[in-house]
C-alpha positions as CSV (number, residue, x, y, z in Angstrom):
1,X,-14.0,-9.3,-2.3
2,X,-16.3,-7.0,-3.5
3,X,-16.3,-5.6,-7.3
4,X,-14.8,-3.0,-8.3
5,X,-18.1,-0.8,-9.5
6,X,-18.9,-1.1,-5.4
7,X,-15.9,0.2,-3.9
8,X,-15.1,3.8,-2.8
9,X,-11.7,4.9,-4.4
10,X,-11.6,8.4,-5.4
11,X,-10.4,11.2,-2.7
12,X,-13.6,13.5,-3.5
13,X,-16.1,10.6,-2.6
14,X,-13.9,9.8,1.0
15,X,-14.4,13.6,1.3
16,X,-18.3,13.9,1.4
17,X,-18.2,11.0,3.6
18,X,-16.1,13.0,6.0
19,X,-18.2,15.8,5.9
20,X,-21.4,13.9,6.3
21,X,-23.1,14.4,9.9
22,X,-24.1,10.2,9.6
23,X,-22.3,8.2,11.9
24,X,-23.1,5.1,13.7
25,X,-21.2,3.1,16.4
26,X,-20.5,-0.4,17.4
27,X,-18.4,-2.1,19.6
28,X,-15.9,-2.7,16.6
29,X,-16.8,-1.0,13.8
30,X,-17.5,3.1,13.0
31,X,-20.3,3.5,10.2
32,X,-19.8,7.0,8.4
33,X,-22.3,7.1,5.3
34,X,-24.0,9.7,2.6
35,X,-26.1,9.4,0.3
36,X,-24.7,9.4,-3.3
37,X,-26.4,10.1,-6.9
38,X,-26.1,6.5,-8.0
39,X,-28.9,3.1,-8.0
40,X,-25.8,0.9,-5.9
41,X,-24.5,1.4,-2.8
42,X,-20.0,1.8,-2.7
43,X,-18.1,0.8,0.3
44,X,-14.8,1.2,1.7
45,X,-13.0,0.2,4.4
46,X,-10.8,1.5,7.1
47,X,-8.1,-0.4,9.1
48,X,-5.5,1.6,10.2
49,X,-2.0,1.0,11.7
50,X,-3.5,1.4,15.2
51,X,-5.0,-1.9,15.2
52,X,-2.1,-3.7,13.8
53,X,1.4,-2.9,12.8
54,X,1.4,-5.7,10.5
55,X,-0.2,-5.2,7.0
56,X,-1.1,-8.9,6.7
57,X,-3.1,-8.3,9.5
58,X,-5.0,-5.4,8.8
59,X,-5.5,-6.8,5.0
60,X,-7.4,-9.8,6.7
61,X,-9.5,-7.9,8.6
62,X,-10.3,-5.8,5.5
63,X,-11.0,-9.0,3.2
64,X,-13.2,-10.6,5.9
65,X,-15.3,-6.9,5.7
66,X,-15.9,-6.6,2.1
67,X,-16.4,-10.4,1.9
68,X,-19.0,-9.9,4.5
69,X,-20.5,-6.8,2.4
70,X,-20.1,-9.2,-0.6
71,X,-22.7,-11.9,1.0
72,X,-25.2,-9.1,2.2
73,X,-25.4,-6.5,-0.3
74,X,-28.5,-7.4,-1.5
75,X,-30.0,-6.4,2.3
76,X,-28.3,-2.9,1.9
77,X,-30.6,-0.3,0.7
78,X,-28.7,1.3,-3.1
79,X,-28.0,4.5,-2.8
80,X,-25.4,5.5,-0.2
81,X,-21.8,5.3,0.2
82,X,-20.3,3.6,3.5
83,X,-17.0,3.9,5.2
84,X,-16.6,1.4,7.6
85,X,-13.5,2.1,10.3
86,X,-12.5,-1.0,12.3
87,X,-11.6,-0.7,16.0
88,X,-8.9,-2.2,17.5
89,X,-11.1,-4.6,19.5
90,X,-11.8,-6.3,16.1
91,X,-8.6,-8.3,16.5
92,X,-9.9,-10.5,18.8
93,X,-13.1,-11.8,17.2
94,X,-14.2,-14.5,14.7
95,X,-15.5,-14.7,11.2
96,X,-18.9,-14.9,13.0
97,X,-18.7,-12.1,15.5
98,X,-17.4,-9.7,12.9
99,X,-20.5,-10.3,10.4
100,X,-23.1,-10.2,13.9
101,X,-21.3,-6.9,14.7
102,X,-21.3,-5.6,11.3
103,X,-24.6,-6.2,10.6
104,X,-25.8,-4.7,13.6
105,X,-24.2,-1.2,13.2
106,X,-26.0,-1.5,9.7
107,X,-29.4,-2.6,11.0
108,X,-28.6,0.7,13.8
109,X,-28.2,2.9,10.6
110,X,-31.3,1.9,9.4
111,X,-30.6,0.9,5.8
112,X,-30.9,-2.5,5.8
113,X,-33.9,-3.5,4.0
């Protein structure tokens, strides 16, 4: 899990994120991002009841995300704020696939460094 300083909690910051034209695609995963006044880059992440009833189950996928974020946030350029919406076709995949995937959609964004 990510710290706390790097998440995305407050309803004005989901907001701008909305509102923001950025958005980038995968196969599992939906990048929204803006830039933000800050030297780090915050995250959040999005799994909702459409992929899986079961909270458990969208909780994992959510943990395997941030812990993913957590390992790589030193190749994410500071200064943005990311919301990352799973698809349901995450439920199928491994540990590895989801980090490939993930990493891709950020590398299509161009703010990897």
């Amino acid at each position: 899990m990510i710290a706390r300083e790097f998440r995305i909690s407050r309803k004005k910051d989901f907001d701008i994120i909305l509102k923001s034209k950025l958005k980038f695609y995968s196969n599992n995963f939906v990048l929204r991002f803006s830039k933000n006044e800050l030297l780090k880059s915050r995250f959040c992440v999005v799994v909702s009841k459409k992929v899986s009833k079961k909270a458990v189950i969208r909780n994992k996928i959510r943990r395997r995300v941030y812990e993913i974020i957590r390992l790589n946030y030193n190749k994410i350029k500071p200064g943005f704020d990311f919301m990352i919406s799973a698809k349901l076709s995450v439920l199928e995949l491994e540990y590895r696939d989801i980090e490939r995937d993930l990493l891709y959609v950020f590398k299509k964004a161009n703010v990897l460094i």
